[in-house]
ChimeraX commands (.cxc) that place a marker at each C-alpha (Angstrom):
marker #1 position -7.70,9.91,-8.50 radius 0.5
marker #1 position -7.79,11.56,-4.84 radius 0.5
marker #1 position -6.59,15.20,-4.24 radius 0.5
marker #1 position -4.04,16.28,-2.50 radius 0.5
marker #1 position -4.29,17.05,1.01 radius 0.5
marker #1 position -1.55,19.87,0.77 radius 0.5
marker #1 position -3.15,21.89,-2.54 radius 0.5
marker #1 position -6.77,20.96,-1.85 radius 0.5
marker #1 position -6.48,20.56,2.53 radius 0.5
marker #1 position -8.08,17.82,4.73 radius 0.5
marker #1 position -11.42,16.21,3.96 radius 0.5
marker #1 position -14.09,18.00,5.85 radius 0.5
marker #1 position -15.13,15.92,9.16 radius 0.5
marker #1 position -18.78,17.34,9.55 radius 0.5
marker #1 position -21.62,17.65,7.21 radius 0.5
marker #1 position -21.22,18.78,3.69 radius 0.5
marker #1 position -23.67,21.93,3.00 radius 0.5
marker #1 position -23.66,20.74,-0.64 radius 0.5
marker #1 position -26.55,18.84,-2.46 radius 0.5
marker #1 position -25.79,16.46,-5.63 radius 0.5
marker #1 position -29.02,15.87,-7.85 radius 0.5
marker #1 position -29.49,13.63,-10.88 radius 0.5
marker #1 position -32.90,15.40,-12.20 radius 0.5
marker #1 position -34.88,14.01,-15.18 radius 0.5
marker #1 position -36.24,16.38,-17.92 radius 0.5
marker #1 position -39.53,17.14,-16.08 radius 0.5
marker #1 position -37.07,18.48,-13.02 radius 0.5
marker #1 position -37.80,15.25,-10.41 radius 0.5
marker #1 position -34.56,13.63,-8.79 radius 0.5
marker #1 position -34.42,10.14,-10.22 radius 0.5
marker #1 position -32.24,7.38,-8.93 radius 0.5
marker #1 position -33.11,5.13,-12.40 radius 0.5
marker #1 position -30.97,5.78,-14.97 radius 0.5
marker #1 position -32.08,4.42,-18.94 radius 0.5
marker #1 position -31.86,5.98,-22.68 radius 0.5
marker #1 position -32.27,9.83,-21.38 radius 0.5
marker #1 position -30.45,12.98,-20.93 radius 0.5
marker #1 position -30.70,13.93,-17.46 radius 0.5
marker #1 position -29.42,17.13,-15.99 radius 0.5
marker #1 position -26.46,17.12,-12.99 radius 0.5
marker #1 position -26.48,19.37,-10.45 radius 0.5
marker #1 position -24.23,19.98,-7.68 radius 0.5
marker #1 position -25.46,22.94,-5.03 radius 0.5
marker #1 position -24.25,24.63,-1.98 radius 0.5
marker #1 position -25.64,27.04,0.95 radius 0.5
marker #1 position -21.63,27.82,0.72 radius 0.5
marker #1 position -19.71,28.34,-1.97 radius 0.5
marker #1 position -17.30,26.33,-3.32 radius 0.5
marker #1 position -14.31,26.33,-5.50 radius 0.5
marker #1 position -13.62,23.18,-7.63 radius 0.5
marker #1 position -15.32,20.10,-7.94 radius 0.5
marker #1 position -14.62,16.55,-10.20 radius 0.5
marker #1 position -17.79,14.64,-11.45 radius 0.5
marker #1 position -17.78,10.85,-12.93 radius 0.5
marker #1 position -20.07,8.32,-12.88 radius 0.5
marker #1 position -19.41,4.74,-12.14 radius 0.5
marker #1 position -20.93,1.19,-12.51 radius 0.5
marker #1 position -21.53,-0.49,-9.29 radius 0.5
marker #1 position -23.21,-2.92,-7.63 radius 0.5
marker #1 position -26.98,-3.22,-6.72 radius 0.5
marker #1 position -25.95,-1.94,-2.89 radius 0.5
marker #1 position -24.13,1.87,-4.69 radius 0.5
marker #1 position -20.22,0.12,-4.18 radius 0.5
marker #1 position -17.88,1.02,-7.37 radius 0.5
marker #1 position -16.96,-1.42,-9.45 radius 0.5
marker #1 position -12.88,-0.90,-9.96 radius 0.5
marker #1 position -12.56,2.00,-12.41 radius 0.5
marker #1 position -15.79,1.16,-14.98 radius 0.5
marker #1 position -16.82,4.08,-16.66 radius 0.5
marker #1 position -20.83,4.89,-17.12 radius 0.5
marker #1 position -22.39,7.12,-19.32 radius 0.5
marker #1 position -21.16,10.62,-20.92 radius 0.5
marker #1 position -21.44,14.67,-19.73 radius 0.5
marker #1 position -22.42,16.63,-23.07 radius 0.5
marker #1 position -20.86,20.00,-23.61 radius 0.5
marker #1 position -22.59,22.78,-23.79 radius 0.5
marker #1 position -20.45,25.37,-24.36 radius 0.5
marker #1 position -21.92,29.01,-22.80 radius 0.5
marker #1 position -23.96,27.21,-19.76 radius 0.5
marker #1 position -20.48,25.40,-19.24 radius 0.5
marker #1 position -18.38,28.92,-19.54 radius 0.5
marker #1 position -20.88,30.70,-17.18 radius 0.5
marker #1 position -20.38,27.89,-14.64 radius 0.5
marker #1 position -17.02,27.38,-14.66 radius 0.5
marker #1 position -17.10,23.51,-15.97 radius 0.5
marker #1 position -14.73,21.39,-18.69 radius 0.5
marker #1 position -13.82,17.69,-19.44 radius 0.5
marker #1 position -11.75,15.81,-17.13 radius 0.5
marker #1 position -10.37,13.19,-19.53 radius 0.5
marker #1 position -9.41,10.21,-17.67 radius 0.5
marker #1 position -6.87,7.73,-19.58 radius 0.5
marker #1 position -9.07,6.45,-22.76 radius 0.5
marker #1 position -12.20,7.32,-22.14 radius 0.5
marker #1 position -13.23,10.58,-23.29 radius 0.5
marker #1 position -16.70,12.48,-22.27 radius 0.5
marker #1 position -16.82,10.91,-19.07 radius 0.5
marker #1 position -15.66,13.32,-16.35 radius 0.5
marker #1 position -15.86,17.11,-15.54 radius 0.5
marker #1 position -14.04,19.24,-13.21 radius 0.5
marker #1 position -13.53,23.24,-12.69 radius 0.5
marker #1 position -12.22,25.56,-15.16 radius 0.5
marker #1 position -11.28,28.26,-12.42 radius 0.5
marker #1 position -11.51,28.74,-8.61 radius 0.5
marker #1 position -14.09,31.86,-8.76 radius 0.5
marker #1 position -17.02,31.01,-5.48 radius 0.5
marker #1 position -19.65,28.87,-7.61 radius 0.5
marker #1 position -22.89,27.99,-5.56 radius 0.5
marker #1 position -24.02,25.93,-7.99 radius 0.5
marker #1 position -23.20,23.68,-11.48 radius 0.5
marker #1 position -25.18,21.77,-14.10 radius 0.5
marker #1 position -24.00,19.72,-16.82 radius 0.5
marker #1 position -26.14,17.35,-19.02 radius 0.5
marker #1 position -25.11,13.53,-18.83 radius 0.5
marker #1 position -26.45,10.68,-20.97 radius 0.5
marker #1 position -26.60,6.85,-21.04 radius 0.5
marker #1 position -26.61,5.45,-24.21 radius 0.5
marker #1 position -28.16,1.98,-22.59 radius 0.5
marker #1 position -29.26,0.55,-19.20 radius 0.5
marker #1 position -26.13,0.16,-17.52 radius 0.5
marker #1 position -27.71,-0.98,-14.04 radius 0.5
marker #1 position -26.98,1.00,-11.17 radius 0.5
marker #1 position -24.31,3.99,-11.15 radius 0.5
marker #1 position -22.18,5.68,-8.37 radius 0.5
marker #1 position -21.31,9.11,-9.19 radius 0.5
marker #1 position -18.22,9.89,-7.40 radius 0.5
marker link #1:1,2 radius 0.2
marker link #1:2,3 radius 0.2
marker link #1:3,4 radius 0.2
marker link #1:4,5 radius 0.2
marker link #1:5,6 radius 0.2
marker link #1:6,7 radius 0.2
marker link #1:7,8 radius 0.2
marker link #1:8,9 radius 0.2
marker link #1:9,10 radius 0.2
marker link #1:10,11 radius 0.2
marker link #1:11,12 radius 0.2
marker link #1:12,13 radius 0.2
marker link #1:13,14 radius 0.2
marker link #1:14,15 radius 0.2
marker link #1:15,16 radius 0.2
marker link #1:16,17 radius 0.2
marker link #1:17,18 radius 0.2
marker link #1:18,19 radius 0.2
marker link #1:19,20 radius 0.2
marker link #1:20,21 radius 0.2
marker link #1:21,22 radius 0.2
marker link #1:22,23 radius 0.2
marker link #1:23,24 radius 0.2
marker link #1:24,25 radius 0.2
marker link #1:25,26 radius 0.2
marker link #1:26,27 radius 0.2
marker link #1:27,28 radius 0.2
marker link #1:28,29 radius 0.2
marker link #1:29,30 radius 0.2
marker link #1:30,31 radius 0.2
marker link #1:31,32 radius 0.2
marker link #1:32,33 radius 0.2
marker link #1:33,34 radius 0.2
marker link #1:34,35 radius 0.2
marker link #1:35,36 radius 0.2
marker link #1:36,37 radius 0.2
marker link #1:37,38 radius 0.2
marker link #1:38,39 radius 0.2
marker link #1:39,40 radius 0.2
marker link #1:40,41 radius 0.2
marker link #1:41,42 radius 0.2
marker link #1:42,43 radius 0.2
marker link #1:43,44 radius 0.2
marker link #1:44,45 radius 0.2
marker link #1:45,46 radius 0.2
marker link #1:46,47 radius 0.2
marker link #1:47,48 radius 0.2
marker link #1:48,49 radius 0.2
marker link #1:49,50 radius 0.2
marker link #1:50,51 radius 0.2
marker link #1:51,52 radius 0.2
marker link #1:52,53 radius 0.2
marker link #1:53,54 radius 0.2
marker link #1:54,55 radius 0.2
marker link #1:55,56 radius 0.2
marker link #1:56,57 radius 0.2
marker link #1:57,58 radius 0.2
marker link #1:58,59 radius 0.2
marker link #1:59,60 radius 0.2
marker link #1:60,61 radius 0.2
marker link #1:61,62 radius 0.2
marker link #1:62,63 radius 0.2
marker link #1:63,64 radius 0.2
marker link #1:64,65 radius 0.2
marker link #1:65,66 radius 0.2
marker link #1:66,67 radius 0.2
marker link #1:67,68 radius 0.2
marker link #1:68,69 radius 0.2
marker link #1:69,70 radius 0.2
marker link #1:70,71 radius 0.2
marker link #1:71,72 radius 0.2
marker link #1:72,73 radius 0.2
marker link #1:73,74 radius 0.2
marker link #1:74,75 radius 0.2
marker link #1:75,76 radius 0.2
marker link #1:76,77 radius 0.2
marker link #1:77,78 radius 0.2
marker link #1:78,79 radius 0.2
marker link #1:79,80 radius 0.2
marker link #1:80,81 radius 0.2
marker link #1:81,82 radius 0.2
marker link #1:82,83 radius 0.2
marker link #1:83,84 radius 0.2
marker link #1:84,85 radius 0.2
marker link #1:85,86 radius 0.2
marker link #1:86,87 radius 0.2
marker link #1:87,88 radius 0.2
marker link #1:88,89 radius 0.2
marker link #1:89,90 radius 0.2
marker link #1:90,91 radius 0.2
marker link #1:91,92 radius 0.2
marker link #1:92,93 radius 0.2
marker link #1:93,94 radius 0.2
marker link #1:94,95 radius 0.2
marker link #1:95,96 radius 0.2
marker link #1:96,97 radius 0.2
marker link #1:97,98 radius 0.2
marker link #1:98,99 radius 0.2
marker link #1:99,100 radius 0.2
marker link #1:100,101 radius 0.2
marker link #1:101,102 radius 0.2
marker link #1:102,103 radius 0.2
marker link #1:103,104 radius 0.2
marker link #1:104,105 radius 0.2
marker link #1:105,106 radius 0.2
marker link #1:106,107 radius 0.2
marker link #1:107,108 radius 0.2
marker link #1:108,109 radius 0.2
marker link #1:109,110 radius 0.2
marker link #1:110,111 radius 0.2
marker link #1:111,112 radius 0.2
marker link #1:112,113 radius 0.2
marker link #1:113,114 radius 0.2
marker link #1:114,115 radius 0.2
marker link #1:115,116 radius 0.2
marker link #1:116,117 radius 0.2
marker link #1:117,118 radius 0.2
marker link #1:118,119 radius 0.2
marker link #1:119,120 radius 0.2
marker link #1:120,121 radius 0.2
marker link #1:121,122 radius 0.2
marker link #1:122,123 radius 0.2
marker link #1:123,124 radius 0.2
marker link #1:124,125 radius 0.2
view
């Protein structure tokens, strides 16, 4: 899925101010993912308006493999209201994407996502 350049403008050119974090119970940022809940969070010195989160299989050097699903976001339903956040169900997967409810200024989102195995490395895109 890409957005479009006439509803959502022209890909920025410079550096994003935003920071994207997978963080393991204890709070560190892990790049190992197993049999755990782990807590996403996407964060900003600027706001920002809407966002789409999946994760991906790839390969051992962080390139997506075609359109292979990894892992599912868990709802929870008032930290997901307060932040704006739903599913973004893509074709028969369910679980495994979220996106913006609204386009209210958010500085920051979290959402909860879980493997159910070791599925080698992931891309979140």
């Amino acid at each position: 899925m890409r957005p479009s350049k006439i509803s959502h403008g022209l890909p920025q050119q410079s550096t994003p101010p935003y920071r994207f974090a997978v963080i393991d119970p204890d709070g560190n940022a892990i790049n190992k993912y197993g049999d755990k809940i782990y807590t996403i969070r996407l964060s900003g010195t600027v706001h920002f308006r809407g966002f789409i989160i999946q994760a991906r299989l790839a390969t051992k050097h962080g390139s997506v493999i075609g359109h292979l699903r990894a892992g599912e976001f868990l709802e929870n339903t008032d930290k997901w209201l307060a932040y704006g956040i739903q599913f973004q169900n893509c074709s028969s997967h369910r679980n495994n994407s979220i996106t913006h409810i609204n386009d209210r200024p958010k500085y920051i989102i979290e959402a909860n996502w879980r493997t159910k195995r070791n599925e080698g490395p992931i891309q979140f895109v």
